[in-house]
C-alpha positions as CSV (number, residue, x, y, z in Angstrom):
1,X,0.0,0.0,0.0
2,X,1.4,3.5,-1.5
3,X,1.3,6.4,1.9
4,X,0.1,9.3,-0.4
5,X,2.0,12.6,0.6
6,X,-0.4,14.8,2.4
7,X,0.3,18.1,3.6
8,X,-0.4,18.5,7.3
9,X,-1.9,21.8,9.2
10,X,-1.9,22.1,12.6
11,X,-3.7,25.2,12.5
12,X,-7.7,25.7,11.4
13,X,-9.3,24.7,7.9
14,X,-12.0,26.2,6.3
15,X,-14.3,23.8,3.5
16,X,-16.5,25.1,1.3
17,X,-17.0,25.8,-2.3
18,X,-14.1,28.6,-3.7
19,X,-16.3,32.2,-4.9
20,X,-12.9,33.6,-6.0
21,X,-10.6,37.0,-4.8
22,X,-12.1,40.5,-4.2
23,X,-9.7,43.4,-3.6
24,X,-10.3,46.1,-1.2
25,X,-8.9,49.5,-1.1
26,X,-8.0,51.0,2.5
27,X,-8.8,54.5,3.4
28,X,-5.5,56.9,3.2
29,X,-2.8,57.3,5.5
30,X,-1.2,60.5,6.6
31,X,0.9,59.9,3.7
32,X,-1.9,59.7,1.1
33,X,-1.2,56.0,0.7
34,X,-3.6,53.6,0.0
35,X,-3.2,50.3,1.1
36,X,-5.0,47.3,-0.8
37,X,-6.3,44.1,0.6
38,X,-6.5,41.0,-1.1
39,X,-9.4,38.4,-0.1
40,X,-10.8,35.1,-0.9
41,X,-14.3,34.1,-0.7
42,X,-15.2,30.3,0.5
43,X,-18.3,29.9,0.8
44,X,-19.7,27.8,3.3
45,X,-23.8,26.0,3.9
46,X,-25.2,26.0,7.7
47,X,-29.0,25.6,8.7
48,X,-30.9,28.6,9.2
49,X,-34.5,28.8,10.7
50,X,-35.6,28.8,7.1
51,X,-33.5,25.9,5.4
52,X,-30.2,25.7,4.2
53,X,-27.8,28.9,3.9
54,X,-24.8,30.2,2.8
55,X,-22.1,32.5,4.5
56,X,-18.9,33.2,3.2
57,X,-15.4,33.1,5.0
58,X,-13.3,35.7,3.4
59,X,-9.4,35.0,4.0
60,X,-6.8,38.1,3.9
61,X,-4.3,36.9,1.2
62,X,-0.8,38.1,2.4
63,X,1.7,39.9,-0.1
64,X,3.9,36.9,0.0
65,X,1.4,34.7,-1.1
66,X,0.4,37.4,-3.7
67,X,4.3,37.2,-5.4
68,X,4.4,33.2,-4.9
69,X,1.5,33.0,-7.2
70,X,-1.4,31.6,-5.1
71,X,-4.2,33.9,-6.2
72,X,-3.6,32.9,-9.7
73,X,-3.4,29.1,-8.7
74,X,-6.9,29.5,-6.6
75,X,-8.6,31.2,-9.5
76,X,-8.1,27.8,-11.2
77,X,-10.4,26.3,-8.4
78,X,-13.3,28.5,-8.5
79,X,-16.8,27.0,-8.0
80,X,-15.0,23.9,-6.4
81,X,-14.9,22.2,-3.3
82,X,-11.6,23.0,-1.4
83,X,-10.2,22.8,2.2
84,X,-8.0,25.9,3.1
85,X,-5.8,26.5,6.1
86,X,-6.0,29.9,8.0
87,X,-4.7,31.6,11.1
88,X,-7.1,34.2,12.6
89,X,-6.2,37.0,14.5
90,X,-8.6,39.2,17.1
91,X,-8.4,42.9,17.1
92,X,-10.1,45.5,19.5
93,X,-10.2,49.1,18.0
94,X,-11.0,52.5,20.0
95,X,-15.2,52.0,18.5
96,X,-15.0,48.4,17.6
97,X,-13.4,44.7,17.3
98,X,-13.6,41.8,15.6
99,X,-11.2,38.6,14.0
100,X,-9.3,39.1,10.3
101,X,-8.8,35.5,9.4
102,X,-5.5,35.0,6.9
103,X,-5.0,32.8,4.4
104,X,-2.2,30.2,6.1
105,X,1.6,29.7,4.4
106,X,0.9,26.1,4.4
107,X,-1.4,26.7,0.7
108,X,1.6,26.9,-1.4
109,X,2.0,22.6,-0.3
110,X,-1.4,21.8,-1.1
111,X,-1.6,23.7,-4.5
C-alpha cells in the first residue's frame, strides 16, 4: 500500500465551495497612501431557521502569497470544493473589534 504525501496543518481549515478573490482598497494614511487588501471568498452551507444557507469566509491573502503566485493558482479552483488553512487573528479598536482571518503559508504545499 502507497502512503500518499499529504500536507499537514496544525492550524484551522475552512471547507467550502471557492467564490474567487475580491480586492479592497484601505482609506489613506497621513501619507496619502492607499493600502489594498486581497481576499478570498469560500463559501460555506449551515441551517438557518428557514432551510439551508450560505455564508462566506473571506481569507486576507498576504503579499507573499500574492508574489508566490497563489491567487492565480486559486482562480483555477473557482466553483469547487476546497479545504483551506487559515490563522485568525482578534483585534479590538477604540469603537469596535472583531477577528481578520489570513490565508495560512501552508497553501503553497497543497496547491
Amino acid at each position: 500500500m502507497a502512503l500518499l504525501n499529504i500536507p499537514t496543518f496544525a492550524g484551522l481549515t475552512v471547507n467550502g465551495v471557492y467564490r474567487g478573490t475580491r480586492l479592497q482598497h484601505g482609506k489613506p494614511d497621513q501619507n496619502g497612501q492607499t493600502r489594498q487588501t486581497l481576499y478570498c471568498g469560500i463559501s460555506i452551507e449551515r441551517q438557518g431557521n428557514y432551510g439551508t444557507e450560505e455564508d462566506i469566509i473571506e481569507l486576507v491573502i498576504s503579499d507573499t502569497l500574492v508574489k508566490q503566485g497563489i491567487p492565480a493558482k486559486l482562480a483555477a479552483l473557482e466553483n469547487t470544493e476546497i479545504s483551506l488553512p487559515f490563522w485568525e487573528r482578534v483585534w479590538t479598536g477604540a469603537k469596535s473589534s472583531g477577528v481578520t482571518r489570513y490565508l495560512a503559508n501552508e497553501v503553497t504545499q497543497i496547491l
